[in-house]
C-alpha positions as CSV (number, residue, x, y, z in Angstrom):
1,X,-32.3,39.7,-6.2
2,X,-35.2,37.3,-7.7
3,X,-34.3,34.4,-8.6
4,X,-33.9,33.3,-12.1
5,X,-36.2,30.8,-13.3
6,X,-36.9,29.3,-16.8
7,X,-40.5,29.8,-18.1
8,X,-42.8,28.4,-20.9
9,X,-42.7,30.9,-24.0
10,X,-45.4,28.9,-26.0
11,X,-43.5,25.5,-25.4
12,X,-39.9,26.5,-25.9
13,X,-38.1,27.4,-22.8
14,X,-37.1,31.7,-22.0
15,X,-35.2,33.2,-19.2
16,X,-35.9,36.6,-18.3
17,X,-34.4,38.8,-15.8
18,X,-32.4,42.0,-15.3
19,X,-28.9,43.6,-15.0
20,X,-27.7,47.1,-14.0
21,X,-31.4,47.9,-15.0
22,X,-31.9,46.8,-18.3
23,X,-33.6,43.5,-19.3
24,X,-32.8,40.5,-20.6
25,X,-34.3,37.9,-22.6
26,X,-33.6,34.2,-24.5
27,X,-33.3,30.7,-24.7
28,X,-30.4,29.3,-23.7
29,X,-31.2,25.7,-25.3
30,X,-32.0,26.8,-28.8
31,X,-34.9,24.3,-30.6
32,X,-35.6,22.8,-26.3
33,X,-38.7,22.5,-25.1
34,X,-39.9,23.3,-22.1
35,X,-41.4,19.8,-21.8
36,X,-38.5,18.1,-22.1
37,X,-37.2,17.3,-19.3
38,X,-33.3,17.0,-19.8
39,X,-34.1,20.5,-21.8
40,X,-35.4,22.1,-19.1
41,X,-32.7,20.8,-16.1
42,X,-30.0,22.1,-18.6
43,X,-31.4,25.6,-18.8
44,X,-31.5,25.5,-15.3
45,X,-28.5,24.9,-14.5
46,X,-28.0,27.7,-16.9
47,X,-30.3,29.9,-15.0
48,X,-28.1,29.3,-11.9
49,X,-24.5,30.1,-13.3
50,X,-26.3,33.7,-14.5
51,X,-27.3,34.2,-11.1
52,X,-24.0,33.5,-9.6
53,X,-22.1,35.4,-12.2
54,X,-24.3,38.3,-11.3
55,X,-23.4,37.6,-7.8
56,X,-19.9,37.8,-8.4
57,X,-19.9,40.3,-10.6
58,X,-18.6,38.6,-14.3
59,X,-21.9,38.0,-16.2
60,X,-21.2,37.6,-19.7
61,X,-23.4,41.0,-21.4
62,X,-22.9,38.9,-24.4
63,X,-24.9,35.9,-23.4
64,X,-22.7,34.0,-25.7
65,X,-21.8,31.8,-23.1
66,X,-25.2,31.0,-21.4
67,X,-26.1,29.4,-24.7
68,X,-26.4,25.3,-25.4
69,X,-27.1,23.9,-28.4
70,X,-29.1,21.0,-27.1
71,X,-30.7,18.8,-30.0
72,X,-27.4,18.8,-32.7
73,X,-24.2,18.3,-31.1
74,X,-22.3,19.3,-34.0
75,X,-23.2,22.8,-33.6
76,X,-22.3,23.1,-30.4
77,X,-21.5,26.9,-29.6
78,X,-20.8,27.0,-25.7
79,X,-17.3,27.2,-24.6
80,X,-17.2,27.2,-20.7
81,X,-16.8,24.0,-19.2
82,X,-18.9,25.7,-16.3
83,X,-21.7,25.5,-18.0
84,X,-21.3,22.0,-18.4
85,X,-20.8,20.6,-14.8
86,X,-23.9,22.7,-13.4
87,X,-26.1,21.3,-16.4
88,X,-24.6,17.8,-14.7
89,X,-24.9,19.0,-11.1
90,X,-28.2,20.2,-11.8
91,X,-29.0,16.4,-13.6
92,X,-28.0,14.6,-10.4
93,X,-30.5,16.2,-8.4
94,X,-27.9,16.0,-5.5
95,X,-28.9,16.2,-1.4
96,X,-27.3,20.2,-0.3
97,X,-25.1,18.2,1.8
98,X,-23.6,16.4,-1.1
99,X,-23.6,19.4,-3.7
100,X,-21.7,21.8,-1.3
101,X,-19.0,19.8,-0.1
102,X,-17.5,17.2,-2.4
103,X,-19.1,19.3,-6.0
104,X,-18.5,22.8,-4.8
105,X,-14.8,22.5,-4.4
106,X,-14.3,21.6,-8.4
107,X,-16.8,24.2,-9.1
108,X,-14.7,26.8,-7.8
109,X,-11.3,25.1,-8.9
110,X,-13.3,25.2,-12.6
111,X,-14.6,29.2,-12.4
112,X,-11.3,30.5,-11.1
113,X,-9.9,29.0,-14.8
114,X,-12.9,29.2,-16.8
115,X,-11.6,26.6,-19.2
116,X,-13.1,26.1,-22.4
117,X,-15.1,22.7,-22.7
118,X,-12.2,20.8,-24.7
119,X,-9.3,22.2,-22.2
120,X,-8.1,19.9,-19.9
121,X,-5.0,21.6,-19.2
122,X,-6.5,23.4,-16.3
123,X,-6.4,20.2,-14.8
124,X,-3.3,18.0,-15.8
125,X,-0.9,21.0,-15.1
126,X,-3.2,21.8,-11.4
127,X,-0.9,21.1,-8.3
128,X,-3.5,19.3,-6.6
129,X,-2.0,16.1,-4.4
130,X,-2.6,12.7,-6.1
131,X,-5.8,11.7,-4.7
132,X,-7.3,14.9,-5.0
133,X,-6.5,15.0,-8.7
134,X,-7.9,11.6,-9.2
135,X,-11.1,12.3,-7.4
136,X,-11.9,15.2,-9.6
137,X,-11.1,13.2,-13.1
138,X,-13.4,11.0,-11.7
139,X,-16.3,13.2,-11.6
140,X,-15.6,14.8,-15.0
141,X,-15.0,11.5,-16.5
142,X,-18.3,10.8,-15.2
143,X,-19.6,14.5,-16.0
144,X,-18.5,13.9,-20.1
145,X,-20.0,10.1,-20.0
146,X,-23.9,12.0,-19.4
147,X,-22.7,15.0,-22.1
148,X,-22.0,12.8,-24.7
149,X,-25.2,10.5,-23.8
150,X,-27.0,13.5,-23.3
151,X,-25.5,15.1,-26.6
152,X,-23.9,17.7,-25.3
153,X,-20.7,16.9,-26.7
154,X,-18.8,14.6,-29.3
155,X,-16.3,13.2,-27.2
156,X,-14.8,12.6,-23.6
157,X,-11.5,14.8,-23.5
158,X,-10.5,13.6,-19.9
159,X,-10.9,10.0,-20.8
160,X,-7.7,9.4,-22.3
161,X,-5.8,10.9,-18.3
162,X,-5.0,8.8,-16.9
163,X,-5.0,8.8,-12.6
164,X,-1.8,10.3,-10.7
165,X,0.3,7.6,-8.8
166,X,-1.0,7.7,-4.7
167,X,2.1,7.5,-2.9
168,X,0.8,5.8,0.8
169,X,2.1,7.3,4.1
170,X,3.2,4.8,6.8
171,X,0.5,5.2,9.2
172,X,2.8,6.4,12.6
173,X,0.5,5.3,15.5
174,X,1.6,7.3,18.8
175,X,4.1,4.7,20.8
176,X,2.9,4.2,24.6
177,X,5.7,6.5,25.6
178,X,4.2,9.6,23.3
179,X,1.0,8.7,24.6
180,X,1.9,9.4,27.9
181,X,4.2,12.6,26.8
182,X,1.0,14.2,25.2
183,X,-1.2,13.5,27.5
184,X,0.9,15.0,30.2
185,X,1.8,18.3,27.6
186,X,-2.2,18.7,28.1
187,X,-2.5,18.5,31.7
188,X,0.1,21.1,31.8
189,X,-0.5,23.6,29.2
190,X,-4.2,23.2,28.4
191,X,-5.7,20.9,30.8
192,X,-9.5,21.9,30.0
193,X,-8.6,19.6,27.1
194,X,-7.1,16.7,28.5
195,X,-10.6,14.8,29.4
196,X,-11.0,15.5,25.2
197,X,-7.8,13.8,24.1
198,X,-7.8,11.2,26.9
199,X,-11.0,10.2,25.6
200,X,-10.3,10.8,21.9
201,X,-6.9,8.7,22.4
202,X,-8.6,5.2,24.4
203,X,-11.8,4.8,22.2
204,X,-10.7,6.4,18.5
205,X,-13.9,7.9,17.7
206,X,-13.7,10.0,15.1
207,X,-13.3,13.4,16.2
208,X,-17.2,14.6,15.0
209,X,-18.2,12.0,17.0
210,X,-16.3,13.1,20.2
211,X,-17.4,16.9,19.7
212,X,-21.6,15.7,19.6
213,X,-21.2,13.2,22.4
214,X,-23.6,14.2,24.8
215,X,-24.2,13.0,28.2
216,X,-27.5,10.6,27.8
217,X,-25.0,8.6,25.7
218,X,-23.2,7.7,28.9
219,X,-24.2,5.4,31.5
220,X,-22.0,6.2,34.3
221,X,-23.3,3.6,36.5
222,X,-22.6,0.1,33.8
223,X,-19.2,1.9,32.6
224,X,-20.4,2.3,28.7
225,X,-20.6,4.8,26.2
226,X,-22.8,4.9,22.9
227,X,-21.3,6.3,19.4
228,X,-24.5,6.7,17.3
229,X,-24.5,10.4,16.1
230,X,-21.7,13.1,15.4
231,X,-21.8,17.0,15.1
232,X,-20.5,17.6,12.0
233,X,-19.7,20.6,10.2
234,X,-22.7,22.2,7.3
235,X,-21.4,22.4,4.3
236,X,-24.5,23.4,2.9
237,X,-23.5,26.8,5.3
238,X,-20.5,28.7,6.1
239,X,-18.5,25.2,6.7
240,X,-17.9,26.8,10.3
241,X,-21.4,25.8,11.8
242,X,-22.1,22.3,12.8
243,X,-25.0,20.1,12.1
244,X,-26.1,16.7,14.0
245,X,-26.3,13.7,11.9
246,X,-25.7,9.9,12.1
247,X,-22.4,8.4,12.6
248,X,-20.4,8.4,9.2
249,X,-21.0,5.0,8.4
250,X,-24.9,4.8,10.3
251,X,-23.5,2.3,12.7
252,X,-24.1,2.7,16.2
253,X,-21.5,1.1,18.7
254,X,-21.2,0.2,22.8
255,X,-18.2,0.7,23.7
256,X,-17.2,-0.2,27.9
257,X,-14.9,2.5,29.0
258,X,-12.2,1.3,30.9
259,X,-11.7,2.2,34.6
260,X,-9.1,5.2,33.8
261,X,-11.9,6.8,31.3
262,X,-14.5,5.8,33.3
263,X,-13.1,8.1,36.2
264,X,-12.0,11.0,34.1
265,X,-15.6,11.2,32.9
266,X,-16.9,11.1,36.1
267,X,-14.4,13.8,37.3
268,X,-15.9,16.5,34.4
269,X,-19.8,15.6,34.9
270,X,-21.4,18.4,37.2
271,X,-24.7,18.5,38.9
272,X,-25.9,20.9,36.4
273,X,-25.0,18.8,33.5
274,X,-28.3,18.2,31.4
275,X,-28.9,15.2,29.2
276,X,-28.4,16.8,26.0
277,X,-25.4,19.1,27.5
278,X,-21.9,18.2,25.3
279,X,-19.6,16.0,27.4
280,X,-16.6,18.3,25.4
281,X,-16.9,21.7,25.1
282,X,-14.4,24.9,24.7
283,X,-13.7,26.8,28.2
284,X,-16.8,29.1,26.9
285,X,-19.1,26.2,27.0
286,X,-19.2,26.1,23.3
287,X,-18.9,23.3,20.8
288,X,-15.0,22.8,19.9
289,X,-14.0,23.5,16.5
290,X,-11.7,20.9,15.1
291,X,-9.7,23.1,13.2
292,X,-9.1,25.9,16.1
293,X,-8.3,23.1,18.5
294,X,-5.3,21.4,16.2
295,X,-4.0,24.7,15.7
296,X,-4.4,26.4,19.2
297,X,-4.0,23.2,21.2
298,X,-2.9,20.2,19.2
299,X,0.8,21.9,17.8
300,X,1.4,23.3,20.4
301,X,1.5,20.7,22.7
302,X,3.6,18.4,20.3
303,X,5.5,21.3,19.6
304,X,6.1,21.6,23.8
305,X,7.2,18.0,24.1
306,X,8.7,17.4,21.5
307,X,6.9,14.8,19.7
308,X,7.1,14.7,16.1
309,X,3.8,16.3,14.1
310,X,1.0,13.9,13.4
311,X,-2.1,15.2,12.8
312,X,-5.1,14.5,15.9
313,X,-6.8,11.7,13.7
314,X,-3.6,9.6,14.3
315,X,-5.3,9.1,18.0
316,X,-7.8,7.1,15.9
317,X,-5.3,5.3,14.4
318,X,-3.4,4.5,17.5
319,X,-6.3,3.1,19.3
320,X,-6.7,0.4,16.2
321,X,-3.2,-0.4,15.7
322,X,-2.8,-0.7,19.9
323,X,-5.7,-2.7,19.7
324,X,-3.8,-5.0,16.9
325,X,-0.9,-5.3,18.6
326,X,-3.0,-6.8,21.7
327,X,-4.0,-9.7,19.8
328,X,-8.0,-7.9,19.3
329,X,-9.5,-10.5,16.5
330,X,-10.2,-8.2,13.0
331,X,-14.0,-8.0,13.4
332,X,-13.0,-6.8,17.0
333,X,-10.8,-3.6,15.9
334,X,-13.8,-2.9,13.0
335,X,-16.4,-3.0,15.2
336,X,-14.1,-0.1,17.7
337,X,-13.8,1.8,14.4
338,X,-17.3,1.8,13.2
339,X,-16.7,-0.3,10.1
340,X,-18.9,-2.8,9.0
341,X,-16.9,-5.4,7.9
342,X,-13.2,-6.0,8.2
343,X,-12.5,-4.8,4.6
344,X,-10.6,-1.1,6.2
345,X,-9.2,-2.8,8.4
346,X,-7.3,-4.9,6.1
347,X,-6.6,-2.2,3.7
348,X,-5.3,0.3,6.4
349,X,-3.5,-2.0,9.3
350,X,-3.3,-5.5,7.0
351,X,0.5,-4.9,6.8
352,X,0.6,-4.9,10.6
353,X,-1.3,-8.2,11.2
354,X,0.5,-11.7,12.0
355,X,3.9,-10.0,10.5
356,X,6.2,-12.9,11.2
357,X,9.2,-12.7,12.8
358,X,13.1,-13.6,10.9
359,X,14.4,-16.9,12.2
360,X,16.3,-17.4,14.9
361,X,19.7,-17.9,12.8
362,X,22.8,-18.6,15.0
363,X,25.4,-15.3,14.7
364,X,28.5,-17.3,16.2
């Protein structure tokens, strides 16, 4: 299918293209101009919801709903809030990486509903988890702020929502004794993993990080590892194919590996083992999935030993909050995390820091 493009039509802005064989034609920001610039991202963004509704097979043979009335906002005529958020999408000029992760997943919660502009019910009556919910106000909040300045619209419909209450779960770091019953569950049912969790469980990397780590980021011989890059998955793709990048944060960290790690690394590393070979990899040499390796791997083993469920990020969080407990100074534990300051720290494991102790009060 070509793609759908706005084109000058003697200054004012046309979209042409067909459907099913027959031809269509029109402006879809009556009196814009094609030299406008805010004129010409909003048809656009037009341009690219007709494409995708041809895609999916629900274009409007109507056009009604393609059209914006741009220059008076009192005679505003388009109804779908879709419309909208890709005029706004389309205005942020957002990186792929950014546009088809956090964007694309209100997107689609918006075209399943196909709410009118004004309906925020689709929303407030959603069963989405607390900070889910409040993430997505946020970027329609934000999405109404540029209508309205762009004159779009008349007024902000999701300002007066207010955000859902964020109940916090106790962080449940993995006690030394669960440690050693899940690392044990490993060596038994699925030891081609245990170098993986042993690993994941002593340094807290985050798991991305663990899955990219490749060999010329450890030096054997002076006991230390580098975290500077993680292979992490494209959501500009399929979401199932990975892409090397940075660290989350773009901090890169040395980390000694104590002697236990040290010789578990040494016990996987082979001859044949070049440079840029993963250090972790599934039994077919391929890079693990996070996903398939909770669910084929990760409950299971709890399941085995009978360790109650915490997801595999909780290793991260049991390195930090051992690391606490050990009397590690703040800018220590942020510095294992990959923070750069102390401010997560405090805000995840502050309730856990110098927690006094009750009085010694005489019981007799």
């Amino acid at each position: 299918m070509r793609e759908i493009k706005p084109v000058n039509n003697n200054g004012s802005i046309q979209l042409k293209f067909s459907v099913a064989g027959k031809r269509y034609s029109f402006n879809p920001v009556p009196n814009g101009r094609y030299s406008d610039r805010r004129d010409l991202k909003t048809a656009e963004a037009i341009a690219t919801r007709i494409q995708n509704d041809i895609l999916g097979g629900h274009f409007d043979i109507t056009l009604d709903s393609y059209r914006v009335v741009h220059k008076t906002p009192h005679k505003i005529t388009h109804k779908a809030l879709i419309t909208l958020w890709d005029a706004w999408a389309v205005h942020l000029d957002l990186p792929v990486t950014t546009r088809e992760h956090h964007y694309k997943a209100i997107r689609q919660q918006i075209l399943k509903v196909n709410p009118d502009v004004t309906d925020t019910l689709w929303l407030t009556q959603s069963t989405l988890g607390a900070s889910t919910f409040n993430q997505r106000l946020g970027y329609l909040k934000a999405c109404f702020k540029w209508a309205m300045s762009a004159q779009l619209v008349l007024s902000n419909p999701y300002d007066i929502i207010k955000n859902r209450k964020v109940v916090s779960n106790d962080i449940k770091p993995f006690t030394g004794a669960e440690i050693t019953k899940i690392l044990q569950g490993f060596d038994l049912l699925f030891p081609h993993y245990s170098p993986f969790v042993r690993f994941l469980m002593v340094t807290g990397v985050r798991t991305s990080e663990a899955i990219g780590l490749r060999w010329q980021h450890i030096d054997l011989d002076k006991g230390e590892v580098v975290i500077q890059e993680s292979l992490s998955r494209d959501w500009a793709g399929n979401g199932y194919q990975r892409v090397r990048k940075e660290t989350k944060t773009g901090i890169t960290k040395h980390l000694y590996l104590p002697p236990g790690l040290l010789e578990v690394l040494k016990s996987i590393k082979t001859g044949v083992m070049t440079p840029d070979a993963l250090v972790f990899t599934t039994p077919n040499h391929k890079p693990i999935d996070d996903g398939n390796f909770r669910e084929r791997y990760w409950v299971k083993v709890l399941a085995h030993i009978g360790v109650p469920y915490r997801n595999p990020y909780t290793m991260r969080h049991t390195m930090a909050s051992h690391a606490i407990d050990q009397g590690t100074p703040l800018t220590g534990v942020a510095y294992l995390l990959g923070h750069k300051d102390t401010t997560m720290v405090m805000k995840t494991y502050g309730h856990m820091i110098n927690r006094p102790r009750l009085p010694d009060i005489p019981l007799d």
